[in-house]
Legacy VTK file of the C-alpha trace (Angstrom):
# vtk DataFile Version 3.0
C-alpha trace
ASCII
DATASET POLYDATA
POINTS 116 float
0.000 0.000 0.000
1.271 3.074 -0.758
-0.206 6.918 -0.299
1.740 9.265 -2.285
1.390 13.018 -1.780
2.252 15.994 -3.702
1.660 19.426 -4.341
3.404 20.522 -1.232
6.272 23.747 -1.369
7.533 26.823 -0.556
4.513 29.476 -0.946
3.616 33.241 -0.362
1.049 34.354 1.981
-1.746 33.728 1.075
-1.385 31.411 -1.650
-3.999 28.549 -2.744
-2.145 25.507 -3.567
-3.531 22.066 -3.704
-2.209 19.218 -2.287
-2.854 15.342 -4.327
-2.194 11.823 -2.696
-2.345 9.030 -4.715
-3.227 5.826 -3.387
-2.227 2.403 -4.379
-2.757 -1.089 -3.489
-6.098 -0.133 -1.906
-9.769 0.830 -3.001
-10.228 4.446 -2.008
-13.961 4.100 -1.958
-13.466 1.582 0.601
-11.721 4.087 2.952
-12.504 7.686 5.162
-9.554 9.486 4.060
-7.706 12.222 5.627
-5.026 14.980 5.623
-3.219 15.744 8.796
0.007 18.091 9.289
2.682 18.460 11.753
4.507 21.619 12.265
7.547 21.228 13.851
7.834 20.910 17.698
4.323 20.037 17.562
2.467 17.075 17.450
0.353 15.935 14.110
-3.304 17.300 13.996
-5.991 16.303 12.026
-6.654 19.173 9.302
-9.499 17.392 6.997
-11.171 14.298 6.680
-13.530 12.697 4.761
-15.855 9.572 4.851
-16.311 6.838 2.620
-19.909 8.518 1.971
-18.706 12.129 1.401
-18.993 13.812 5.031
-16.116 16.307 5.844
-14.783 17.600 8.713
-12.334 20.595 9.408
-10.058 21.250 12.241
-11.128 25.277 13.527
-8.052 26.771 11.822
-8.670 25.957 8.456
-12.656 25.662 8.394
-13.680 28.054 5.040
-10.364 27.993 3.597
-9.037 24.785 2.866
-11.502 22.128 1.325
-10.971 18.329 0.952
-12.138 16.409 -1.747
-12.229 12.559 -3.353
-11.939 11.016 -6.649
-12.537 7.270 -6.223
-12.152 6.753 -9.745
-8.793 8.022 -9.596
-7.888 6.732 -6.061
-7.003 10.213 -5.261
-8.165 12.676 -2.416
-7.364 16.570 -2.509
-6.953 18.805 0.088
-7.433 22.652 -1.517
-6.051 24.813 0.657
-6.823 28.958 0.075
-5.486 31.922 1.764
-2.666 30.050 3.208
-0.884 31.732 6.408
2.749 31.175 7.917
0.979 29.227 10.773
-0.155 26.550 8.313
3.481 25.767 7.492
3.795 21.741 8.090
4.603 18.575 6.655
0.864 17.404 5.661
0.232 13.754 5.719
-2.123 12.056 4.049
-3.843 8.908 5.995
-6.648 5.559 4.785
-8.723 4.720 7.742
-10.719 1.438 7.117
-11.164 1.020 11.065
-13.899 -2.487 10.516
-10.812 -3.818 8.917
-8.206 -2.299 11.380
-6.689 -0.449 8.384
-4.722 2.665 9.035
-1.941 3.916 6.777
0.063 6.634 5.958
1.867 9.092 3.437
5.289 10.080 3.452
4.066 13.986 4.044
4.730 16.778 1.712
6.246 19.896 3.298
4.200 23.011 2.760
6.375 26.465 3.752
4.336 29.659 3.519
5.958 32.588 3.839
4.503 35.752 4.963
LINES 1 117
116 0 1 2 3 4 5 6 7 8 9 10 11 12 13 14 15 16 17 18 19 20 21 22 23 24 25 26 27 28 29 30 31 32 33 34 35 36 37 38 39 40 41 42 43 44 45 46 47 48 49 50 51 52 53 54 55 56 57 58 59 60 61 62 63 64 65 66 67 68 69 70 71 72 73 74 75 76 77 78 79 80 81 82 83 84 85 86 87 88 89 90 91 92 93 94 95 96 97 98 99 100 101 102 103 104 105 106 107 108 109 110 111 112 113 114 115
């Protein structure tokens, strides 16, 4: 299994990249899906998630500017993130959760530096 992310960078204030994680060697549809970041010194938060039915949920910070997204077709989830601030500078993860299964597994994080 494998989760690859990109779109990740160094940015401007307030930028609106979007980040991509491919996954492979699973059924996305089958999964909630997630993107979660870790700036350093800190520990990893959940940013975005959504279920295998559609349902998203935001962490405060970034509820209204960053969205998250699926393509099952293309085994891909997208996290759109707008009006980026130097606080939101982190290595985002991306992360399957198939919890009936006991399913859990990670990206290898793509660093996102905004600068003000």
């Amino acid at each position: 299994v494998q989760l690859q992310a990109s779109g990740g960078g160094l940015v401007q204030a307030p930028a609106s990249p979007r980040l991509s994680c491919v996954a492979s060697g699973i059924i996305l549809s089958f999964y909630d899906m997630g993107w979660y970041r870790q700036a350093p010194g800190k520990q990893r938060e959940s940013v975005a998630r959504i279920s295998k039915d559609g349902i998203r949920n935001y962490e405060d910070s970034v509820k209204g500017r960053f969205t998250i997204s699926r393509d099952n077709a293309k085994n891909t989830v997208y996290l759109q993130m707008n009006s980026l601030k130097p606080e939101d500078t982190a290595v985002y993860y991306c992360n399957a959760l198939q919890s009936s299964w006991g399913r859990d597994y990670w990206g290898q994080g793509t660093q996102v530096t905004v600068s003000s």
